[in-house]
C-alpha positions in Angstrom: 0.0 0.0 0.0 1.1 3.5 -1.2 1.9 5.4 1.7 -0.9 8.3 2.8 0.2 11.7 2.0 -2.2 13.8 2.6 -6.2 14.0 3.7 -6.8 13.9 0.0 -5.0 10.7 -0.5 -7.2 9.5 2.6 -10.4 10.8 1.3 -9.8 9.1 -2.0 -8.9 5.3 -0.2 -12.0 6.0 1.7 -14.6 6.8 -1.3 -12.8 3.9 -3.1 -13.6 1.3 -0.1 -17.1 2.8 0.2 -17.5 1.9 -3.3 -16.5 -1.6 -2.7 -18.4 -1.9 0.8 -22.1 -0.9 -1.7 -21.3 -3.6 -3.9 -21.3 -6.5 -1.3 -24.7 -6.3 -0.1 -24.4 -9.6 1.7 -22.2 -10.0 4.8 -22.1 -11.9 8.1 -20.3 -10.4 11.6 -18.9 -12.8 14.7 -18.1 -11.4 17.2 -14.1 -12.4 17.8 -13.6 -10.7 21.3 -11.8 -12.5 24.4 -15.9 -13.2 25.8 -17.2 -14.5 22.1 -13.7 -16.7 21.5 -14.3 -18.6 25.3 -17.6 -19.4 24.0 -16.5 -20.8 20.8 -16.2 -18.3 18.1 -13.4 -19.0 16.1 -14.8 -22.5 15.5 -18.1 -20.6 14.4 -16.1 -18.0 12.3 -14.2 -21.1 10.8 -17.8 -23.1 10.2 -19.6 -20.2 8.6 -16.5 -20.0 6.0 -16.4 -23.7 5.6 -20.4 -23.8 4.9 -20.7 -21.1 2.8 -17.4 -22.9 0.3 -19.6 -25.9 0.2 -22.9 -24.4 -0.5 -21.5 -22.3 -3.5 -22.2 -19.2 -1.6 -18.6 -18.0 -1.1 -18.6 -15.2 -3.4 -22.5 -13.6 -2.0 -21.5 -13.2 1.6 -18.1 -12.0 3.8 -17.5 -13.3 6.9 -16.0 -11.3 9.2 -14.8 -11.5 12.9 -15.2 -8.5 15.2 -14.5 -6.9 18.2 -16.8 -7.0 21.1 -20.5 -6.5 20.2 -21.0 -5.9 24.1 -23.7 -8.7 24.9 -21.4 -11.1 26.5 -24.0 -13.0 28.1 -25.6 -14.4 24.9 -22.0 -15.3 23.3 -21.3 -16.5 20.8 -23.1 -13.9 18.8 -23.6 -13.7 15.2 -25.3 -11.0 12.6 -26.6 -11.2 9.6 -26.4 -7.9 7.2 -28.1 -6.3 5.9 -31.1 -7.6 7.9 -30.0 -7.4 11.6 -30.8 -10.7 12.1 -29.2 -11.2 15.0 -28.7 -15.1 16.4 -27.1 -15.6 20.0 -25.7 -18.8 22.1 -24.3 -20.1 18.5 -22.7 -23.2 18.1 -20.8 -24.3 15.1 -23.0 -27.5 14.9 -25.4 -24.6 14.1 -23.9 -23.3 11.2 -25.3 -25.6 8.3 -28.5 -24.7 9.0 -28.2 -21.1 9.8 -26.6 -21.5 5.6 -29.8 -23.3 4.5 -32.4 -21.7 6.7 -31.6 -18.3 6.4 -29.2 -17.1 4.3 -30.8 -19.3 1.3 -34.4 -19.7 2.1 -34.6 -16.9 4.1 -36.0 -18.3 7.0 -35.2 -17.5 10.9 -34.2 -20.2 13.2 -36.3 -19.5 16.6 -34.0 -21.1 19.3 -31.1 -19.0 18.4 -33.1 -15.9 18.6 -32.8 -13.5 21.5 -35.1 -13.6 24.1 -36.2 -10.8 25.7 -35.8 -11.1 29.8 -38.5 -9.0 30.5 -41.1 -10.0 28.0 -40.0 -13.4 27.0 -40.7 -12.6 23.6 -38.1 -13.4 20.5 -36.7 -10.9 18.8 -34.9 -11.0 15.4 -33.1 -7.9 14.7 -30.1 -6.7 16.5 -31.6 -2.9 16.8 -35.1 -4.1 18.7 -32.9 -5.8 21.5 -33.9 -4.0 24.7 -30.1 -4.3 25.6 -28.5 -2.4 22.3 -31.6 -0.2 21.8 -31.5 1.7 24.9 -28.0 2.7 24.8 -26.0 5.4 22.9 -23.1 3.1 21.4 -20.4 5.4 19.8 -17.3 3.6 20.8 -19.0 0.5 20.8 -20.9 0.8 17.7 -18.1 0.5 15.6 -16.4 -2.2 17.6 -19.6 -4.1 16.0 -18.5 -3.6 12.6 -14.7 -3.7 11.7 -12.5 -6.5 12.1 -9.6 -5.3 14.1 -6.8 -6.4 11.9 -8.0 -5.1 9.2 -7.4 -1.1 8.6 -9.1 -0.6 5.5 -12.6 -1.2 7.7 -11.3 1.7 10.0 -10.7 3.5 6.8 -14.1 3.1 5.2 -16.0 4.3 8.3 -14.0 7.3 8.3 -10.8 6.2 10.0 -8.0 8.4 10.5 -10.0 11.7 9.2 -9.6 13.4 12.2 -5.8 13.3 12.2 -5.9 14.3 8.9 -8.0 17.3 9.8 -6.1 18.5 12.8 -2.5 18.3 10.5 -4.0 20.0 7.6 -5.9 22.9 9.6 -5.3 23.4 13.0 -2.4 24.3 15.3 -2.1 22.4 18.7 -3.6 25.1 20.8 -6.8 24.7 18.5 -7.1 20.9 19.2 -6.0 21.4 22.6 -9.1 24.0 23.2 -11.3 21.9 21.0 -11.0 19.1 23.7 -11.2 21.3 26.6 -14.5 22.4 25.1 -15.9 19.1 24.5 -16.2 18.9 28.7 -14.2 15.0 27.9 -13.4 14.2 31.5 -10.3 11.1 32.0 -12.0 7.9 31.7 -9.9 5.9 33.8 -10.7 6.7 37.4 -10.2 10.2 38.3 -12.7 12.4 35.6 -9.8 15.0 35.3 -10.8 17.0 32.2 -8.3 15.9 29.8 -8.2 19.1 28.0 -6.7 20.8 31.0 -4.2 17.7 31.4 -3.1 18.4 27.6 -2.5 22.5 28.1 -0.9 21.6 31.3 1.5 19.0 29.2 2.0 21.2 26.4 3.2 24.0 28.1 5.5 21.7 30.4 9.0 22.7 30.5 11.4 19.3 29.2 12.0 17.1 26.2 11.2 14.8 25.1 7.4 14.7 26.1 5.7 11.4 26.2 1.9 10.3 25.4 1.0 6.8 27.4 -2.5 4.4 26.9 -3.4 3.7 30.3 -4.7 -0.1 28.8 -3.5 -1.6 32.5 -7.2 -2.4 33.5 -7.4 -4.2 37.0 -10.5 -4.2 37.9 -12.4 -7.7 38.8 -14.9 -7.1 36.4 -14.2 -5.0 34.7 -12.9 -5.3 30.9 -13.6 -2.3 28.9 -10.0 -1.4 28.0 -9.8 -4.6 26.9 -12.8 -4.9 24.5 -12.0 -1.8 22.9 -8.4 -2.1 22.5 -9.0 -5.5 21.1 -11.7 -4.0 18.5 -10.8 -1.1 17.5 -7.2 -0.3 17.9 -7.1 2.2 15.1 -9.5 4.3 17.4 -7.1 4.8 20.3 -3.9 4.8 17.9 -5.5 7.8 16.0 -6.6 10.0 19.8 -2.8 8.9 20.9 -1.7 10.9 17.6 -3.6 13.8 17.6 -3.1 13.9 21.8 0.9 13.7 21.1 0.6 16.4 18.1 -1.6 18.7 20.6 1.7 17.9 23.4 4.2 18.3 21.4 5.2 15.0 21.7 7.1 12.2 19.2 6.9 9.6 21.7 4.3 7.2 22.8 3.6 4.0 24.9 0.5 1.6 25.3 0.8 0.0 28.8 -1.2 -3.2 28.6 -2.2 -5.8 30.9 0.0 -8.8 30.6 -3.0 -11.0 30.5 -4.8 -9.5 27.6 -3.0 -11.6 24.8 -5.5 -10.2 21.9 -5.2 -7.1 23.2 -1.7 -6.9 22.8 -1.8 -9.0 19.4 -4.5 -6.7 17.6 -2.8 -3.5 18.6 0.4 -4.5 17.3 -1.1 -5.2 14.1 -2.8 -2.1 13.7 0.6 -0.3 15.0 2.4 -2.0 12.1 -0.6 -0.9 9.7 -0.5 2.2 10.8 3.0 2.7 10.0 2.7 1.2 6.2 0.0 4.2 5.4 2.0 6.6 7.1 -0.1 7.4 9.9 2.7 6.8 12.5 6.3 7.3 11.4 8.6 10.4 9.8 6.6 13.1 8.5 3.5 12.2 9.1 0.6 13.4 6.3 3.4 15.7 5.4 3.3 18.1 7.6 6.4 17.5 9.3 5.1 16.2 12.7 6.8 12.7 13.7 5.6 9.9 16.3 5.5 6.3 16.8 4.2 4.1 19.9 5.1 1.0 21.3 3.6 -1.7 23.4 4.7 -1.9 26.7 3.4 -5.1 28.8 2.8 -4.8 32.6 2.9 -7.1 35.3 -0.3 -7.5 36.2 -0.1 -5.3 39.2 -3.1 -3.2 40.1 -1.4 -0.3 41.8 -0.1 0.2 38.3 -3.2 1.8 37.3 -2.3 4.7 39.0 -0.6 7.3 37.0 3.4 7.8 38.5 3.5 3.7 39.3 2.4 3.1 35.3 5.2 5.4 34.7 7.6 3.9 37.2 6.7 0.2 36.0 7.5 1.5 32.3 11.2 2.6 33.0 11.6 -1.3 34.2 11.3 -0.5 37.8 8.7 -1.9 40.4 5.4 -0.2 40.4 5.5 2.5 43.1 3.3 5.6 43.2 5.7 8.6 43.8 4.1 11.6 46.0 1.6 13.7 44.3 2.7 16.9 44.5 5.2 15.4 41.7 2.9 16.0 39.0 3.4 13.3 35.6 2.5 15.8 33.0 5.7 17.9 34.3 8.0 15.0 35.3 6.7 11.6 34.6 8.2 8.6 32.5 12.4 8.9 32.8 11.5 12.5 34.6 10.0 13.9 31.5 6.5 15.8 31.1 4.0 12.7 30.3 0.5 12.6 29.2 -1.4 9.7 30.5 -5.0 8.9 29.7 -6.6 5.5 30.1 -7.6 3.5 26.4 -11.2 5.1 26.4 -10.8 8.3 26.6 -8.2 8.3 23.7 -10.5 6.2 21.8 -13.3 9.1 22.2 -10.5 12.0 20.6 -10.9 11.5 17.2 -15.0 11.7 17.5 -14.6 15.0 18.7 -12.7 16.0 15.9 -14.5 14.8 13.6 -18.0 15.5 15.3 -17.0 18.9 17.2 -16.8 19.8 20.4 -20.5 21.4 20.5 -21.7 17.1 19.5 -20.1 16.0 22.2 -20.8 18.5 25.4 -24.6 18.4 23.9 -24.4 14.5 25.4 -24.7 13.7 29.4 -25.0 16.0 32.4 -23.5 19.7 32.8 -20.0 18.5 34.6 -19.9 14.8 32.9 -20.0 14.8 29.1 -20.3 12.6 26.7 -20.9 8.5 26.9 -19.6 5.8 29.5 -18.9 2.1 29.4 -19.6 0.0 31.8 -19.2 -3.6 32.4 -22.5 -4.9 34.0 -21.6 -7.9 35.6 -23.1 -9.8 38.4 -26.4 -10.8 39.4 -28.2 -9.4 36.7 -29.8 -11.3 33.3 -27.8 -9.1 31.0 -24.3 -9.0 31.5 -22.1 -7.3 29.5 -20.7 -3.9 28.2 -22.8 -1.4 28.3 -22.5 2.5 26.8 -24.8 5.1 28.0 -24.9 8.8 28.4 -23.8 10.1 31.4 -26.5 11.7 33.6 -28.8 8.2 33.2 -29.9 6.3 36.1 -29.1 3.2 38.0 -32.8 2.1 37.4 -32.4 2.6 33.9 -29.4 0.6 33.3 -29.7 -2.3 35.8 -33.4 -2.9 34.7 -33.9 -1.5 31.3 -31.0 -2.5 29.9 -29.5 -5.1 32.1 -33.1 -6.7 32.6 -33.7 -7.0 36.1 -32.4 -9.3 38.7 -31.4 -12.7 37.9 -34.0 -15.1 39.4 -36.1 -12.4 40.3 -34.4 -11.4 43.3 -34.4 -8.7 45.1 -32.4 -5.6 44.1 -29.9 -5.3 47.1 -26.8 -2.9 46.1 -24.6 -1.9 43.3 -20.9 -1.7 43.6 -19.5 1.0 41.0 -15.4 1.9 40.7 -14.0 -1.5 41.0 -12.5 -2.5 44.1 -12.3 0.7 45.3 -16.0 2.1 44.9 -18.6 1.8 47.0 -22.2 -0.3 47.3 -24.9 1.7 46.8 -28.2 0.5 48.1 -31.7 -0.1 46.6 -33.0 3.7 48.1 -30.7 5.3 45.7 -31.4 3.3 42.6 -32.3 6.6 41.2 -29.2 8.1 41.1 -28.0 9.6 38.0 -24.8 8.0 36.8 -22.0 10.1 36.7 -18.8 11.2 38.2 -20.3 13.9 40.9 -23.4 11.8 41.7 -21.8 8.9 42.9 -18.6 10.6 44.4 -21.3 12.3 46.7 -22.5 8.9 47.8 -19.2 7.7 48.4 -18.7 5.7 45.4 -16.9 6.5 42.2 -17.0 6.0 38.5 -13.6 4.6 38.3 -12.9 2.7 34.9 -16.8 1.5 34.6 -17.0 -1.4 36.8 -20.5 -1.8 37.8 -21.4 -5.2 39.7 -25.0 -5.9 40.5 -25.7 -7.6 44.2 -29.1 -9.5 45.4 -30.8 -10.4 48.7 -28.0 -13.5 48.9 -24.7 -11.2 48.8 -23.8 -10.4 52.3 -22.6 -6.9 52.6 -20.0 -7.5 55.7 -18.5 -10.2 53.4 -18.4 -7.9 50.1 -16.6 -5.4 52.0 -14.5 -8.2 53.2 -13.6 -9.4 49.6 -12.7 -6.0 48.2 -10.4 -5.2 51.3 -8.5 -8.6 50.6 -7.9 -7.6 46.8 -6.8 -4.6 47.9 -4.7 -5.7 50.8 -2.3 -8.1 48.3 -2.6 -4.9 45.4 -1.0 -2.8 47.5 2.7 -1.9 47.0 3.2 -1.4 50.6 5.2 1.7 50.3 3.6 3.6 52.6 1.9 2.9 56.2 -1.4 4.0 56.0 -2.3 2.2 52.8 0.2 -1.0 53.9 -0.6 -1.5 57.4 -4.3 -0.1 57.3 -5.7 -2.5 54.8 -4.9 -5.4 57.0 -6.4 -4.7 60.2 -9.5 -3.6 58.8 -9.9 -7.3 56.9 -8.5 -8.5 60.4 -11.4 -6.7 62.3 -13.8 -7.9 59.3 -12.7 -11.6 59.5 -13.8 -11.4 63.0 -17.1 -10.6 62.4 -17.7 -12.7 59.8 -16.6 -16.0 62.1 -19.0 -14.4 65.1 -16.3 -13.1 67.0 -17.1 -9.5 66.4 -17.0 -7.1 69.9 -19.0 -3.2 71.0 -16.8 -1.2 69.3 -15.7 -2.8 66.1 -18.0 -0.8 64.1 -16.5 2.6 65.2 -13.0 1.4 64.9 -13.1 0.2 61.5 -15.4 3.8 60.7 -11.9 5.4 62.3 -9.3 3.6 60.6 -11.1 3.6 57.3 -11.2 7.5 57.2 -7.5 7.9 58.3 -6.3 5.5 55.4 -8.6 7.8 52.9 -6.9 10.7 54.4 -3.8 9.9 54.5 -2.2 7.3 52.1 0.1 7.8 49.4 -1.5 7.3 46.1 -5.0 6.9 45.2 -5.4 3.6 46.1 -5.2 3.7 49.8 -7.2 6.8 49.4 -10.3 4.8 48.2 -9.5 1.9 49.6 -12.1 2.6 52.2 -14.9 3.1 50.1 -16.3 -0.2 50.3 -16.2 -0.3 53.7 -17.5 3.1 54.7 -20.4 2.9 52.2 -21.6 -0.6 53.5 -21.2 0.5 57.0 -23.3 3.8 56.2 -25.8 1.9 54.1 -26.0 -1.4 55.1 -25.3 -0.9 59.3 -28.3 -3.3 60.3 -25.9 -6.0 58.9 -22.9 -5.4 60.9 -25.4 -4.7 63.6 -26.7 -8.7 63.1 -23.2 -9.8 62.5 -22.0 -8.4 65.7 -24.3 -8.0 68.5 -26.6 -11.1 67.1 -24.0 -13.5 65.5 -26.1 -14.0 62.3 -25.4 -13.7 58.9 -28.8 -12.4 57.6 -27.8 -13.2 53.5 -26.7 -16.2 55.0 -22.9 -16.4 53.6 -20.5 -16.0 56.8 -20.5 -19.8 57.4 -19.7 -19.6 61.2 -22.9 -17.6 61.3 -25.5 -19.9 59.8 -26.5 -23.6 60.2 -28.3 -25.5 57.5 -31.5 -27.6 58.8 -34.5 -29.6 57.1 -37.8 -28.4 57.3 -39.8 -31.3 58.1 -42.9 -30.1 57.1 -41.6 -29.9 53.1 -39.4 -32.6 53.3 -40.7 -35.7 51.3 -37.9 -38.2 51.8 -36.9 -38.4 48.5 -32.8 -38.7 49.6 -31.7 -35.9 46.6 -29.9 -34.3 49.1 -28.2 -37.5 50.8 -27.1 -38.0 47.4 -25.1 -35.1 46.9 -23.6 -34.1 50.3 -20.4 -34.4 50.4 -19.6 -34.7 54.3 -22.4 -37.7 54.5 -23.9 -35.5 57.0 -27.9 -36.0 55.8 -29.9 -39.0 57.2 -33.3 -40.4 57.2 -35.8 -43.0 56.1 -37.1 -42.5 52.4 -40.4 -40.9 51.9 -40.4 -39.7 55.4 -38.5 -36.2 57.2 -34.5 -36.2 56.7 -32.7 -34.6 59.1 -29.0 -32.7 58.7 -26.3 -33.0 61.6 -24.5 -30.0 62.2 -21.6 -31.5 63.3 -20.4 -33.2 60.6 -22.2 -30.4 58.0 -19.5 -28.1 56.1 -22.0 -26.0 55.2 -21.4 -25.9 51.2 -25.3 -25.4 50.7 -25.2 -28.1 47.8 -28.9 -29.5 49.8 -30.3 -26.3 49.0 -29.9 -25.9 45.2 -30.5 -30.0 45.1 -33.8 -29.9 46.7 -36.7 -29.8 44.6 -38.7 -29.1 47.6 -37.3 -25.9 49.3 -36.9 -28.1 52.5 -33.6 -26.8 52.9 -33.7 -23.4 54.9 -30.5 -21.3 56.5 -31.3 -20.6 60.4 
């Protein structure tokens, strides 16, 4: 390929591959992300090329695998242009007749239709599905539509436009107030307007300046980064240009998690692309600006998400934070003035510049423009990744588009921020989602971890868990953070195994708020938030824990005892079956009884019995 020269070379490629696109009416997307592939769809991808060779219909219809279409619950998910038709839970044992059926006689095939959780009604096109209709999918739409590996699809949807815009007519204080305009706040944790962070970097005295992708995502949950890096790499490879050309910068580094593999792979492919058609490299679009990126592979640490210990990890040393009043954008990687933004909010650049400034503050609330992603995860009926305007509600999301509770449950809490945001209850499902709202409840937006918790998670034990992550995440550099952490779980594990005491409450409330106040980086500093916000919201529970040794969820093991109703039990021995400590006797077809001694509590009787004999005491 002829290298790119200018934006009219660009716009010429572009009509040309538009041209091309209008003549193949006929195509077929798979979603390839990391979800899709564990569910089988390579094997699909494979069956629908292997199908079509044998029915003759090789030359009607591309195949093509995509990034992450979002709806990871239904994987692996397949769509059929132009139509939408849009099949879920596919198999390649499926494929032949998906081939005859449909794509020949033009006929839908009912079980691999989605479902509707709410309704229970089938639906066959993609844009009807409750879960993709009530979103606004920018980044996400064209994740849906491009392979990754392929830049020519980037291209045809208008690819790489907005760099050629900004080199052909606008200095870097232009694009620098263009962003600033936009209201685009740092998707990666913080929400520091990123505009302000560019000026601040620009004017930064020291060369050479860096630009680094924040693609480090540790979150349990949480895989945003991920999907997007893996499906559109073009996307944040284009915002990492135009941010570095806005800098002043010729350098540039995409920090990745070690354990995204396709991550890594995709974006190195699109690096390399990139540099055939001239978008990274000497002199790029002739104007005389220079910059490359590489791929730099962390550790896996989750302290590394924080801004000076990315930049620490990245000169080969361990991942420390460094004191804040140091700030990165003046003296970060190798002591130099680095920009660091997380993969999201480069991937949202070139939409501004293509779409203006005025397009993107006209979307979300008056401090938090734009869209979000979030990973909804948990126990709701639609998991997946989800992109919405800021200012929408918890209601909205969890039930609209996530489809209620799984099982019908009740709504309990929602834990937003990753490990480090806070559970907010059922009373405040209203909230409007975005980086002031939930900071005011003591949660925060974080990367766009949202997990969804029921009348069975206990709320003692979930602050437990997130205080264990972050007790072996953090670097232990400093005492608050280091020493903190530990005897809060300490005073938690306590409770939890009925040995709670007056007073535990009030000293975990204490040493919680000195940790936020006085810790290092911003780990330690939220480190406290699930603790403080299940304490505040969720009291009755330590309350029960505590004074009544009782686990009301009925998780903390040394708090509950298993027994057999013997009014619903029918003696049918499904449960004697299964235990695994042989601690269930009885006579068939009459009242079984459980012994407590030799029971270890795994609550295998309860989702074995047909009867709902089984109750927690």
């Amino acid at each position: 390929m002829a290298r790119i020269e200018s934006l009219t070379n660009l716009q010429e490629l572009r009509s040309a591959l538009q041209a091309k696109k209008e003549l193949q009416e006929n195509w077929i997307t798979v979603c390839a992300g990391t979800g899709c592939r564990a569910c089988g769809a390579e094997e699909v991808l494979e069956a629908l090329k292997r199908e079509l060779a044998l029915s003759g219909l090789e030359g009607e219809w591309i195949v093509k695998g995509t990034g992450c279409h979002g709806f990871c619950e239904r994987g692996a998910l397949v769509v059929i242009h132009p139509e939408e038709i849009f099949y879920q839970k596919v198999k390649p044992e499926d494929v032949p007749e998906i081939v005859s059926q449909t794509l020949i006689h033009k006929k839908t095939i009912d079980r691999l239709l989605c479902t509707d959780s709410l309704t229970g009604r089938k639906i066959i096109h993609e844009k009807d599905i409750p879960f993709y209709n009530l979103q606004q999918r920018v980044l996400l739409d064209m994740n849906a539509k491009i392979d990754p590996t392929d830049i020519q699809d980037y291209i045809t949807l208008g690819g790489y436009t907005a760099l050629g815009k900004v080199l052909a007519s606008m200095t870097s204080e232009e694009v620098i107030a263009e962003i600033k305009e936009s209201g685009l706040r740092g998707r990666g944790g913080g929400g520091f307007p990123t505009g302000v962070k560019w000026e601040t970097c620009h004017h930064a005295e020291g060369y050479p300046k860096y630009v680094i992708c924040n693609a480090d995502e540790g979150d349990p949950g949480a895989y945003m980064d991920r999907s997007l890096l893996e499906g559109n790499p073009h996307c944040v490879i284009e915002g990492m240009i135009i941010g570095a050309y806005a800098i002043g910068a010729e350098e540039g580094y995409i920090y990745v998690r070690h354990e995204y593999p396709l991550a890594v792979e995709n974006a190195e492919v699109a690096l390399d692309q990139a540099r055939d058609y001239g978008f990274l490299g000497k002199d790029i679009f002739s104007s005389g600006f220079s910059f490359d990126i590489k791929i730099a592979r962390g550790g896996g640490a989750f302290v590394c998400g924080e801004s000076s210990a990315l930049m620490t990890s990245l000169e080969g040393k361990p991942g420390r934070p460094r004191a804040k009043y140091v700030h990165t954008v003046e003296r970060g990687v190798w002591d130099k003035p680095s920009n660091l933004n997380n993969v999201e909010t480069w991937a949202n650049v070139p939409f501004i510049i293509n779409r203006g400034a005025e397009w993107f503050a006209g979307i979300g609330t008056e401090k938090s423009k734009g869209t979000k992603i979030f990973s909804l995860v948990g126990k709701i009926n639609n998991t997946g990744l989800v992109e919405v305007p800021m200012g929408i509600t918890l209601r909205e999301i969890i039930y609209d588009i996530g489809g209620g509770i799984r099982g019908n449950k009740k709504f309990k809490a929602v834990q937003t921020g990753g490990p480090s945001g806070g559970c907010i209850p059922e009373a405040l499902i209203d909230l409007p989602v975005d980086f002031d709202e939930l900071n005011k409840v003591g949660s925060m937006m974080g990367s766009g971890g949202m997990i969804v918790l029921d009348e069975k998670n206990c709320m003692v034990d979930v602050a437990k868990y997130f205080l264990n992550f972050l007790k072996d995440e953090s670097c232990g550099k400093c005492v608050p953070c280091r020493e903190g952490i530990k005897r809060m779980l300490e005073i938690l594990n306590r409770i939890c195994k009925g040995e709670g005491q007056d007073g535990d409450m009030e000293l975990l409330a204490e040493i919680a708020d000195t940790v936020q106040e006085t810790s290092l980086c911003a780990l330690g500093g939220s480190a406290s938030n699930p603790l403080l916000t299940t304490l505040k919201y969720f009291q009755e529970e330590y309350v029960a824990h505590v004074r009544d040794k009782k686990c009301p969820a009925g998780v903390c093991k040394d708090l509950i005892q298993y027994l057999i109703r013997q009014d619903k039990c029918n003696g049918c021995g499904a449960c004697v079956k299964v235990c695994p400590q042989e601690a269930i006797t009885g006579t068939k077809k009459k009242p079984h009884h459980i012994n407590p001694e030799r029971c270890g509590k795994c609550g295998i009787c309860v989702e074995t019995c047909r009867q709902g004999a089984v109750a927690v005491a």
